[in-house]
C-alpha positions, 0 to 999 in steps of 0.5 A: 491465592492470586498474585500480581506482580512485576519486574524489579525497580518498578516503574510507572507502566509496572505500578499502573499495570499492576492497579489496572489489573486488580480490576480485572482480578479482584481478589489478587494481591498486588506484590513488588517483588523489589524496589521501585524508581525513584519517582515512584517511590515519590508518588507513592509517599504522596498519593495514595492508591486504591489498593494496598501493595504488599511486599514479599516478606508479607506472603506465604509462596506456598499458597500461590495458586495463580501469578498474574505477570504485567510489563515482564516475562523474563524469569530473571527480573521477577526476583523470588517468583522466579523460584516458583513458575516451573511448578506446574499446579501454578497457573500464569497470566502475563500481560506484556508489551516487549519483543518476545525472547526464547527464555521467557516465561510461558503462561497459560494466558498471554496477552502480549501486544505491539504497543509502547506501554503495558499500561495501554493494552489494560486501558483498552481493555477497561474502556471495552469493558466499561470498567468505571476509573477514577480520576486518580486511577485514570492519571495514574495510568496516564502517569504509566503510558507517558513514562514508557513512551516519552510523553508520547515521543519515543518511536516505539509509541503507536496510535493505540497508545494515543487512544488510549491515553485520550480515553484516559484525558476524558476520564478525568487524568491530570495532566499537570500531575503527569508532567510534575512525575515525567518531566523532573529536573535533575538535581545534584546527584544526577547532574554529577553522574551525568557530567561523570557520564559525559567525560567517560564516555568513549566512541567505537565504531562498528560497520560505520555505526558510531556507538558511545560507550560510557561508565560510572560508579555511586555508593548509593543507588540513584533512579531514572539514570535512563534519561541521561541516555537521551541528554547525552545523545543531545550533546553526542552525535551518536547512532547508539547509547550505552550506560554502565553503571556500579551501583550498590554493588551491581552494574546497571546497563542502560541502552538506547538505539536512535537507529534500526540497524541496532537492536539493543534489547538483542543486545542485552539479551546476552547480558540477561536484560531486556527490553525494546529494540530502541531501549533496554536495560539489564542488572548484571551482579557477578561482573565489574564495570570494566568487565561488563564494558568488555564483555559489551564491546564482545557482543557487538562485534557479534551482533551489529551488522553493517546499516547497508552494504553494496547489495542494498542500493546497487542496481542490477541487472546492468546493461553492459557491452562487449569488448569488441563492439564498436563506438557506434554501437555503444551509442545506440545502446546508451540511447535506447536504454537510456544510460550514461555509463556501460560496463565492457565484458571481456569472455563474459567478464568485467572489463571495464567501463566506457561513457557517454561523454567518450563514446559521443567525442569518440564519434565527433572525431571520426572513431565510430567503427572503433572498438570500445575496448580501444577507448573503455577506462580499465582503472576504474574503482570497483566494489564487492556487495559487502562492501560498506555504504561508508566505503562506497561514500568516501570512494565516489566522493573522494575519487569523483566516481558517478558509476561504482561497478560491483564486482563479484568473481571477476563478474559485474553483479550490480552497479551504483551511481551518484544517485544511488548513494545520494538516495541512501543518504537521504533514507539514513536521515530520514531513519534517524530522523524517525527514531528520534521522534515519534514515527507514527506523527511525522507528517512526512511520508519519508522513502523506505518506510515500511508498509507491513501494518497498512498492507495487513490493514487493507489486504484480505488476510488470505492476499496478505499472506499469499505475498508474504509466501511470495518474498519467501519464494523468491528469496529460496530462488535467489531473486528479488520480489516486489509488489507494484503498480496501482495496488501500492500507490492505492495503499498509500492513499488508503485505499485497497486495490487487490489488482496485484501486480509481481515484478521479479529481479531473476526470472519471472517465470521459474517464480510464478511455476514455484508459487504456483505449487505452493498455493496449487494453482493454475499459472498461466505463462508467457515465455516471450514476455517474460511473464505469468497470470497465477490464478488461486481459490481467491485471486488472480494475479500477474508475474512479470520479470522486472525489465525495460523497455525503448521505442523504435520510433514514437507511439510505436509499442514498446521493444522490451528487455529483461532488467532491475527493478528500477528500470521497470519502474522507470519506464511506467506512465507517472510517479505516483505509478512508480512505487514497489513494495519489498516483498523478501523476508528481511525487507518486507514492506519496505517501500522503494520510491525511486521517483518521488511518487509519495511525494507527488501522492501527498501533493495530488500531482500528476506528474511524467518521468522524463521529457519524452514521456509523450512521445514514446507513448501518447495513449498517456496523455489520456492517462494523465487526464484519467487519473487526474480526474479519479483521485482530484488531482493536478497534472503538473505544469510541466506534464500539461506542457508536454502533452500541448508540444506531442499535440503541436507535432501531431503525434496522436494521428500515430497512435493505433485507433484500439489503444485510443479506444481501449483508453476512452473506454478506461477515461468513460468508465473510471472517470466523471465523463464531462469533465474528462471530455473538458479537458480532452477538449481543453488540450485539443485531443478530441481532434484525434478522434475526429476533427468535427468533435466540438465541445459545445453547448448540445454535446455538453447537455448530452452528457449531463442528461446521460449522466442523469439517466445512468445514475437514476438506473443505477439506484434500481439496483437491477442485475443489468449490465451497461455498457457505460464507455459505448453510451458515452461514445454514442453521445460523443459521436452523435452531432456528426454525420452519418458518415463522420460517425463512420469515421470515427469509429473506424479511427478507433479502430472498433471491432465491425459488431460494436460498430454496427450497433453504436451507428444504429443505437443512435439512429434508433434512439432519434426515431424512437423517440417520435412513436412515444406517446406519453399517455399511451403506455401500449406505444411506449412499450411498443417502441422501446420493446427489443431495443438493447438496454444502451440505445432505451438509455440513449434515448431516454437521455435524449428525450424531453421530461413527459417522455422520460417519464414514459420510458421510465415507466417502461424500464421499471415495468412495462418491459417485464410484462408477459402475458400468463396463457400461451399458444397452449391454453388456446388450443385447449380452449378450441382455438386452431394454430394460425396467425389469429393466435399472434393476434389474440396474444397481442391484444392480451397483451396491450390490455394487461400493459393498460393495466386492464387485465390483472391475472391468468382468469382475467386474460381466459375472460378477455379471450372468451369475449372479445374472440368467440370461438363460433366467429372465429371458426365462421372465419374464412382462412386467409380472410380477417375478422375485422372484414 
């Protein structure tokens, strides 16, 4: 005999479950193993269902052969069942929705999903089945989903719940039926207990984590008390909810989490209950309302952890300054790496701190050779990395810190500013804010939020879980991984980019030599930068250790030295650039935006970092335009205005001819040419690669022709390779002079052979062009035969519509034409070796372009005819036939 069953005090999700599973175990019985919810008591005395639902009384459990389990695995909320499930003749299937715990009940199948309601993984399976529903049955499981997701609300809900409660609208569900069971008012008894709630109700506080505890008592039982958690979080601003209840001689504990820090099914897990980590609930008998509250309270203290220490938002390494060191130097050192406050290190420990505002008065009054210790602060508050968030906050906000040093054995670990603090404000609200709505609809892309699900989305699995091994790694080291640059900004556009970047906070190396161990690798490294390529079975990708950089003077490259994490971000190109992924265990996924990139990503904006962006690094104005035009998007006001005043100043003409080559070849490659080359145009940069480079009319053509050829090529689908960037710089180039070309390319600084070959690829393409007759296939062929593919393109894009034609025919045929005898078979026909076999090949040749010979005997005939082999010997040597 099958059984179907679930928890006790059944709900919607259990009751829809429990039908929905019928269809897939036709012959089971369907059994409450105890009372259900008000509600659904309710809906059972004024809806029949499809099936009847026995009760325990009415079945012999020695003729249990399978339990079918649906929206419970714990052996404690199953009542009699439990008795049975450790006899081994009994086969389990469970179908469940909630975190998996240690003691729970194992099953021969498990289906057990990350979804909001049990209900949703059976509507899945009857639409992927094609399982036909009835209208009824179909509201019943929406009755289901709504319940167990509040209407679609709570934050445990996920797109598939969504789906599957639209395939059940589609299916005929009633919608007014649902709200009439979901959405009930409360009446007398409900709005007593409640009241009572609200005046017993008492708030302790743990690690900064408001916590309301309330307590009542009924003689009589009373259902869904679970929705007076959430009228009573609209009155009380707390972070976590609990209800004890004594009700019919046990205590009901219900709990609800509005923040992630408090894993309440964690918590009840010691108590016997279950749940999720935002709502759970548990049925304690052999403890009192007081004990029960005391027994909590006992737990907590275990298991709440404080939301964020020190170690979370602090910033480290810090650039910090010797005791001994002058003023002066304190200056440079602010300036080069871009700071306002530097820690002062005495024999390597902390000593204290010293601003830019003294170092700068310091100066202005004659003291520069002074030493920083003369005019450093020494009484500055200081923190632990355990110290709370809620500490860090009253201690800057009460003392006006801007700079919190974070010490650790007399030594300076981290540093937290204003900003800092600020950040880590904003993300707690912005948690809050998600768990109190539903997570997957916000339109936001809040800072903090996590990846993992996107990342196991677009990575291949094998990238997946080699950047999960990654955190691991630098976890058992001591460091702090993330991943960087295009590959996360890509994952939040949807998009995959498996060009993995790794930026360690420790050393980069002694990572990159550990994973590559683990994956047996080759690692490849490079000790002055700090930095490593690890190359896999599957993949190549780049360690470096998180660092800084300054610039001795504009355009020059950067100096660069070991830093945070922050840092590193900070000195790339723009925002949407500036984006890292947590990569260790506990925070992975966790996405860090320092910048605002996800700001900038969802408003397609361009934007720089700070007001010398150009300066330090021109080659980002061509950046700036790249990425504007691959991804659609704006580059800001402000950016455009800094480009115009770094093109006003003529700091291109410092710019290195290879780092301007290497980045048009990037802008010809990735992006719509044309349009790259108008706003190069539109901000005077074309200047910088020859003053005489006009955006006009012919230049223009050239460029939509050449666009024309190259995608025509492309959907030939050949093997070739073009090499697209040196094309465009042939057409960018080719309304100079000869000399000026020569100009140009020696100002970006071109290898001599890429030279060579773009000078006369545009020479050969104009002369080519005045021997292709179009009726005559034999010239084309002649004129184009052993041009490099770039210059036939070049000149294809030059050439007029009977001409294209012409070249066309020669790119998809004439140039593969090879004629089937060689010297060989005409040395087996008679004919000696000398320069008349050039000839007689030649003209074979030119027959089988025209079209005239078709296979090996056509060419044997053609020889036999038009080179008798008596004339040909009567043929003095030295002397031509045609004489």
């Amino acid at each position: 005999m099958d059984i179907i069953t679930t928890h006790l005090n059944a709900d919607f999700d259990a009751l829809a479950s429990m039908i929905a599973a019928k269809k897939f175990y036709p012959d089971a019985i369907p059994v409450f193993p105890g009372s259900q919810e008000k509600t659904v008591r309710e809906f059972l005395s004024l809806s029949p269902l499809p099936v009847e639902i026995k009760k325990m009384r009415d079945i012999d459990f020695s003729k249990i052969s399978r339990l079918i389990l649906v929206d419970v695995k714990s052996p404690s909320r199953i009542g009699r069942f439990s008795e049975i499930i450790t006899n081994n003749k009994i086969v389990i299937h469970i179908y469940d929705h909630h975190p998996v715990e240690e003691d729970d009940i194992r099953g021969q199948k498990e289906v057990i999903e990350n979804v909001g309601a049990t209900t949703t993984i059976f509507t899945e399976m009857i639409k992927n089945e094609k399982i036909e529903i009835s209208p009824s049955e179909a509201t019943l499981l929406m009755l289901g989903i709504y319940e167990e997701t509040g209407s679609l609300l709570f934050p445990s809900t996920t797109v598939r719940d969504l789906m599957a409660a639209a395939y059940l609208l589609k299916k005929g569900a009633n919608l007014n039926i649902v709200s009439k069971f979901i959405k009930k008012d409360l009446g007398p008894e409900e709005i007593d207990l409640l009241n009572e709630l609200i005046h017993s109700s008492k708030e302790v506080i743990i690690h900064d984590i408001k916590i309301a505890i309330a307590t009542a008592t009924r003689e009589t039982y009373i259902g869904d008390i679970a929705s007076l958690a959430h009228k009573i979080r609209e009155i009380r601003d707390v972070d976590v909810i609990f209800l004890i209840i004594m009700m019919e001689g046990r205590v009901q504990l219900i709990a609800r989490s509005y923040i992630p820090e408090v894993d309440v099914s964690e918590i009840l897990h010691e108590l016997g209950g279950g749940g999720h980590p935002q709502a759970a609930s548990a049925v304690i008998r052999d403890m009192g309302v007081e004990e029960t509250r005391d027994r909590l309270l006992e737990i907590l203290t275990k298991k709440v952890r404080p939301s964020m220490t020190a170690k979370d938002i602090m910033t480290s390494p810090v650039k910090c300054i010797e005791h001994t060191s002058t003023i002066k130097n304190a200056e440079k050192m602010l300036t080069k790496f871009g700071v306002n406050v530097l820690p002062v290190l005495k024999d390597g420990k902390y000593y204290g701190i010293i601003s830019r505002e003294v170092v700068e008065k310091a100066i202005f009054h004659g003291f520069g050779r002074s030493k920083v210790y003369e005019f450093c602060t020494t009484d500055v508050p200081c923190v632990t990395p355990d110290t709370s968030i809620k500490t860090i906050e009253s201690t800057m906000i009460e003392q006006n810190q801007r700079f919190l040093p974070v010490i650790q054995d007399d030594h300076i670990v981290g540093a937290i500013t204003r900003t800092d603090l600020l950040r880590s404000i904003y993300e707690t609200i912005l948690r809050k804010e998600r768990l109190a709505t539903d997570e997957k609809l916000s339109v936001r892309s809040p800072v903090g939020k996590n990846l993992t699900s996107i990342m196991k989305a677009k990575f291949p699995p094998e990238v997946f879980d080699l950047l999960k091994m990654a955190g691991e790694v630098a976890e058992e080291l001591g460091f702090s991984a993330y991943l960087v640059g295009g590959s996360v900004r890509d994952l939040l556009m949807g998009e995959t980019n498996l060009d993995i970047d790794i930026v360690i906070e420790g050393d980069g190396i002694v990572f990159a030599k550990e994973l590559g161990k683990r994956l047996n690798a080759r690692v490849r490294t490079h000790a002055r930068f700090g930095t490593a390529v690890v190359i896999t079975d599957f993949l190549k990708f780049d360690v470096a250790t998180a660092r800084t950089e300054y610039y001795e003077s504009p355009a020059a490259l950067p100096r660069i030295e070991a830093s945070s994490i922050k840092k590193d971000l900070y000195r790339r190109d723009f925002t949407i650039n500036t984006m890292a992924v947590k990569l260790n265990p506990e925070h992975f996924g966790k996405l860090i935006d320092f910048f605002g990139g996800q700001k900038d990503i969802k408003e397609k904006t361009i934007r720089v970092l700070h007001n010398l962006s150009f300066i330090e690094d021109p080659t980002r104005a061509f950046r700036a335009i790249r990425f504007s035009e691959r991804f659609g998007f704006t580059i800001s006001k402000h950016t455009l205005n800094l480009i115009r005043t770094a093109v006003k100043i003529n700091l291109f003409e410092r710019l290195s001819g290879s780092r301007m080559y290497d980045e048009l070849k990037l802008l010809f490659t990735e992006t719509n040419p044309l349009r790259a080359i108008k706003r190069l145009h539109e901000l005077d940069l074309l200047k910088f690669i020859h003053p005489s480079i006009k955006l006009d009319k012919r230049l223009e053509e050239t460029f939509i022709s050449l666009q024309e050829t190259l995608a025509w090529f492309k959907l030939l689908f050949l093997k070739e390779e073009i090499n697209k960037p040196h094309l465009y710089l042939m057409a960018l180039i080719e309304g100079l002079s000869p000399p000026e070309r020569m100009e140009a390319l020696n100002r970006l600084d071109m290898p001599e052979g890429k030279r060579e070959e773009i000078i006369k690829g545009i020479e050969i393409a104009h002369s080519v062009l005045h021997k292709i007759v179009p009726t005559s296939p034999k010239d084309t062929y002649h004129a184009l035969h052993g041009l490099d593919l770039e210059t036939v393109l070049f000149a294809m894009a030059k050439a007029g519509d009977e001409q294209k034609r012409a070249i066309s025919l020669y790119l998809t045929g004439l140039r593969n034409i090879r004629t089937e005898i060689t010297g060989d078979d005409l040395k087996a026909m008679g004919y000696k070796p000398g320069p008349i076999f050039k000839k007689i090949l030649g003209e074979v040749l030119d027959q089988k372009i025209e079209g005239k010979l078709h296979n090996r005997e056509d060419e044997l005939k053609f020889v036999r005819e038009r080179f008798p082999l008596e004339k040909i010997e009567d043929i003095a040597p030295g002397q031509n036939r045609s004489d």
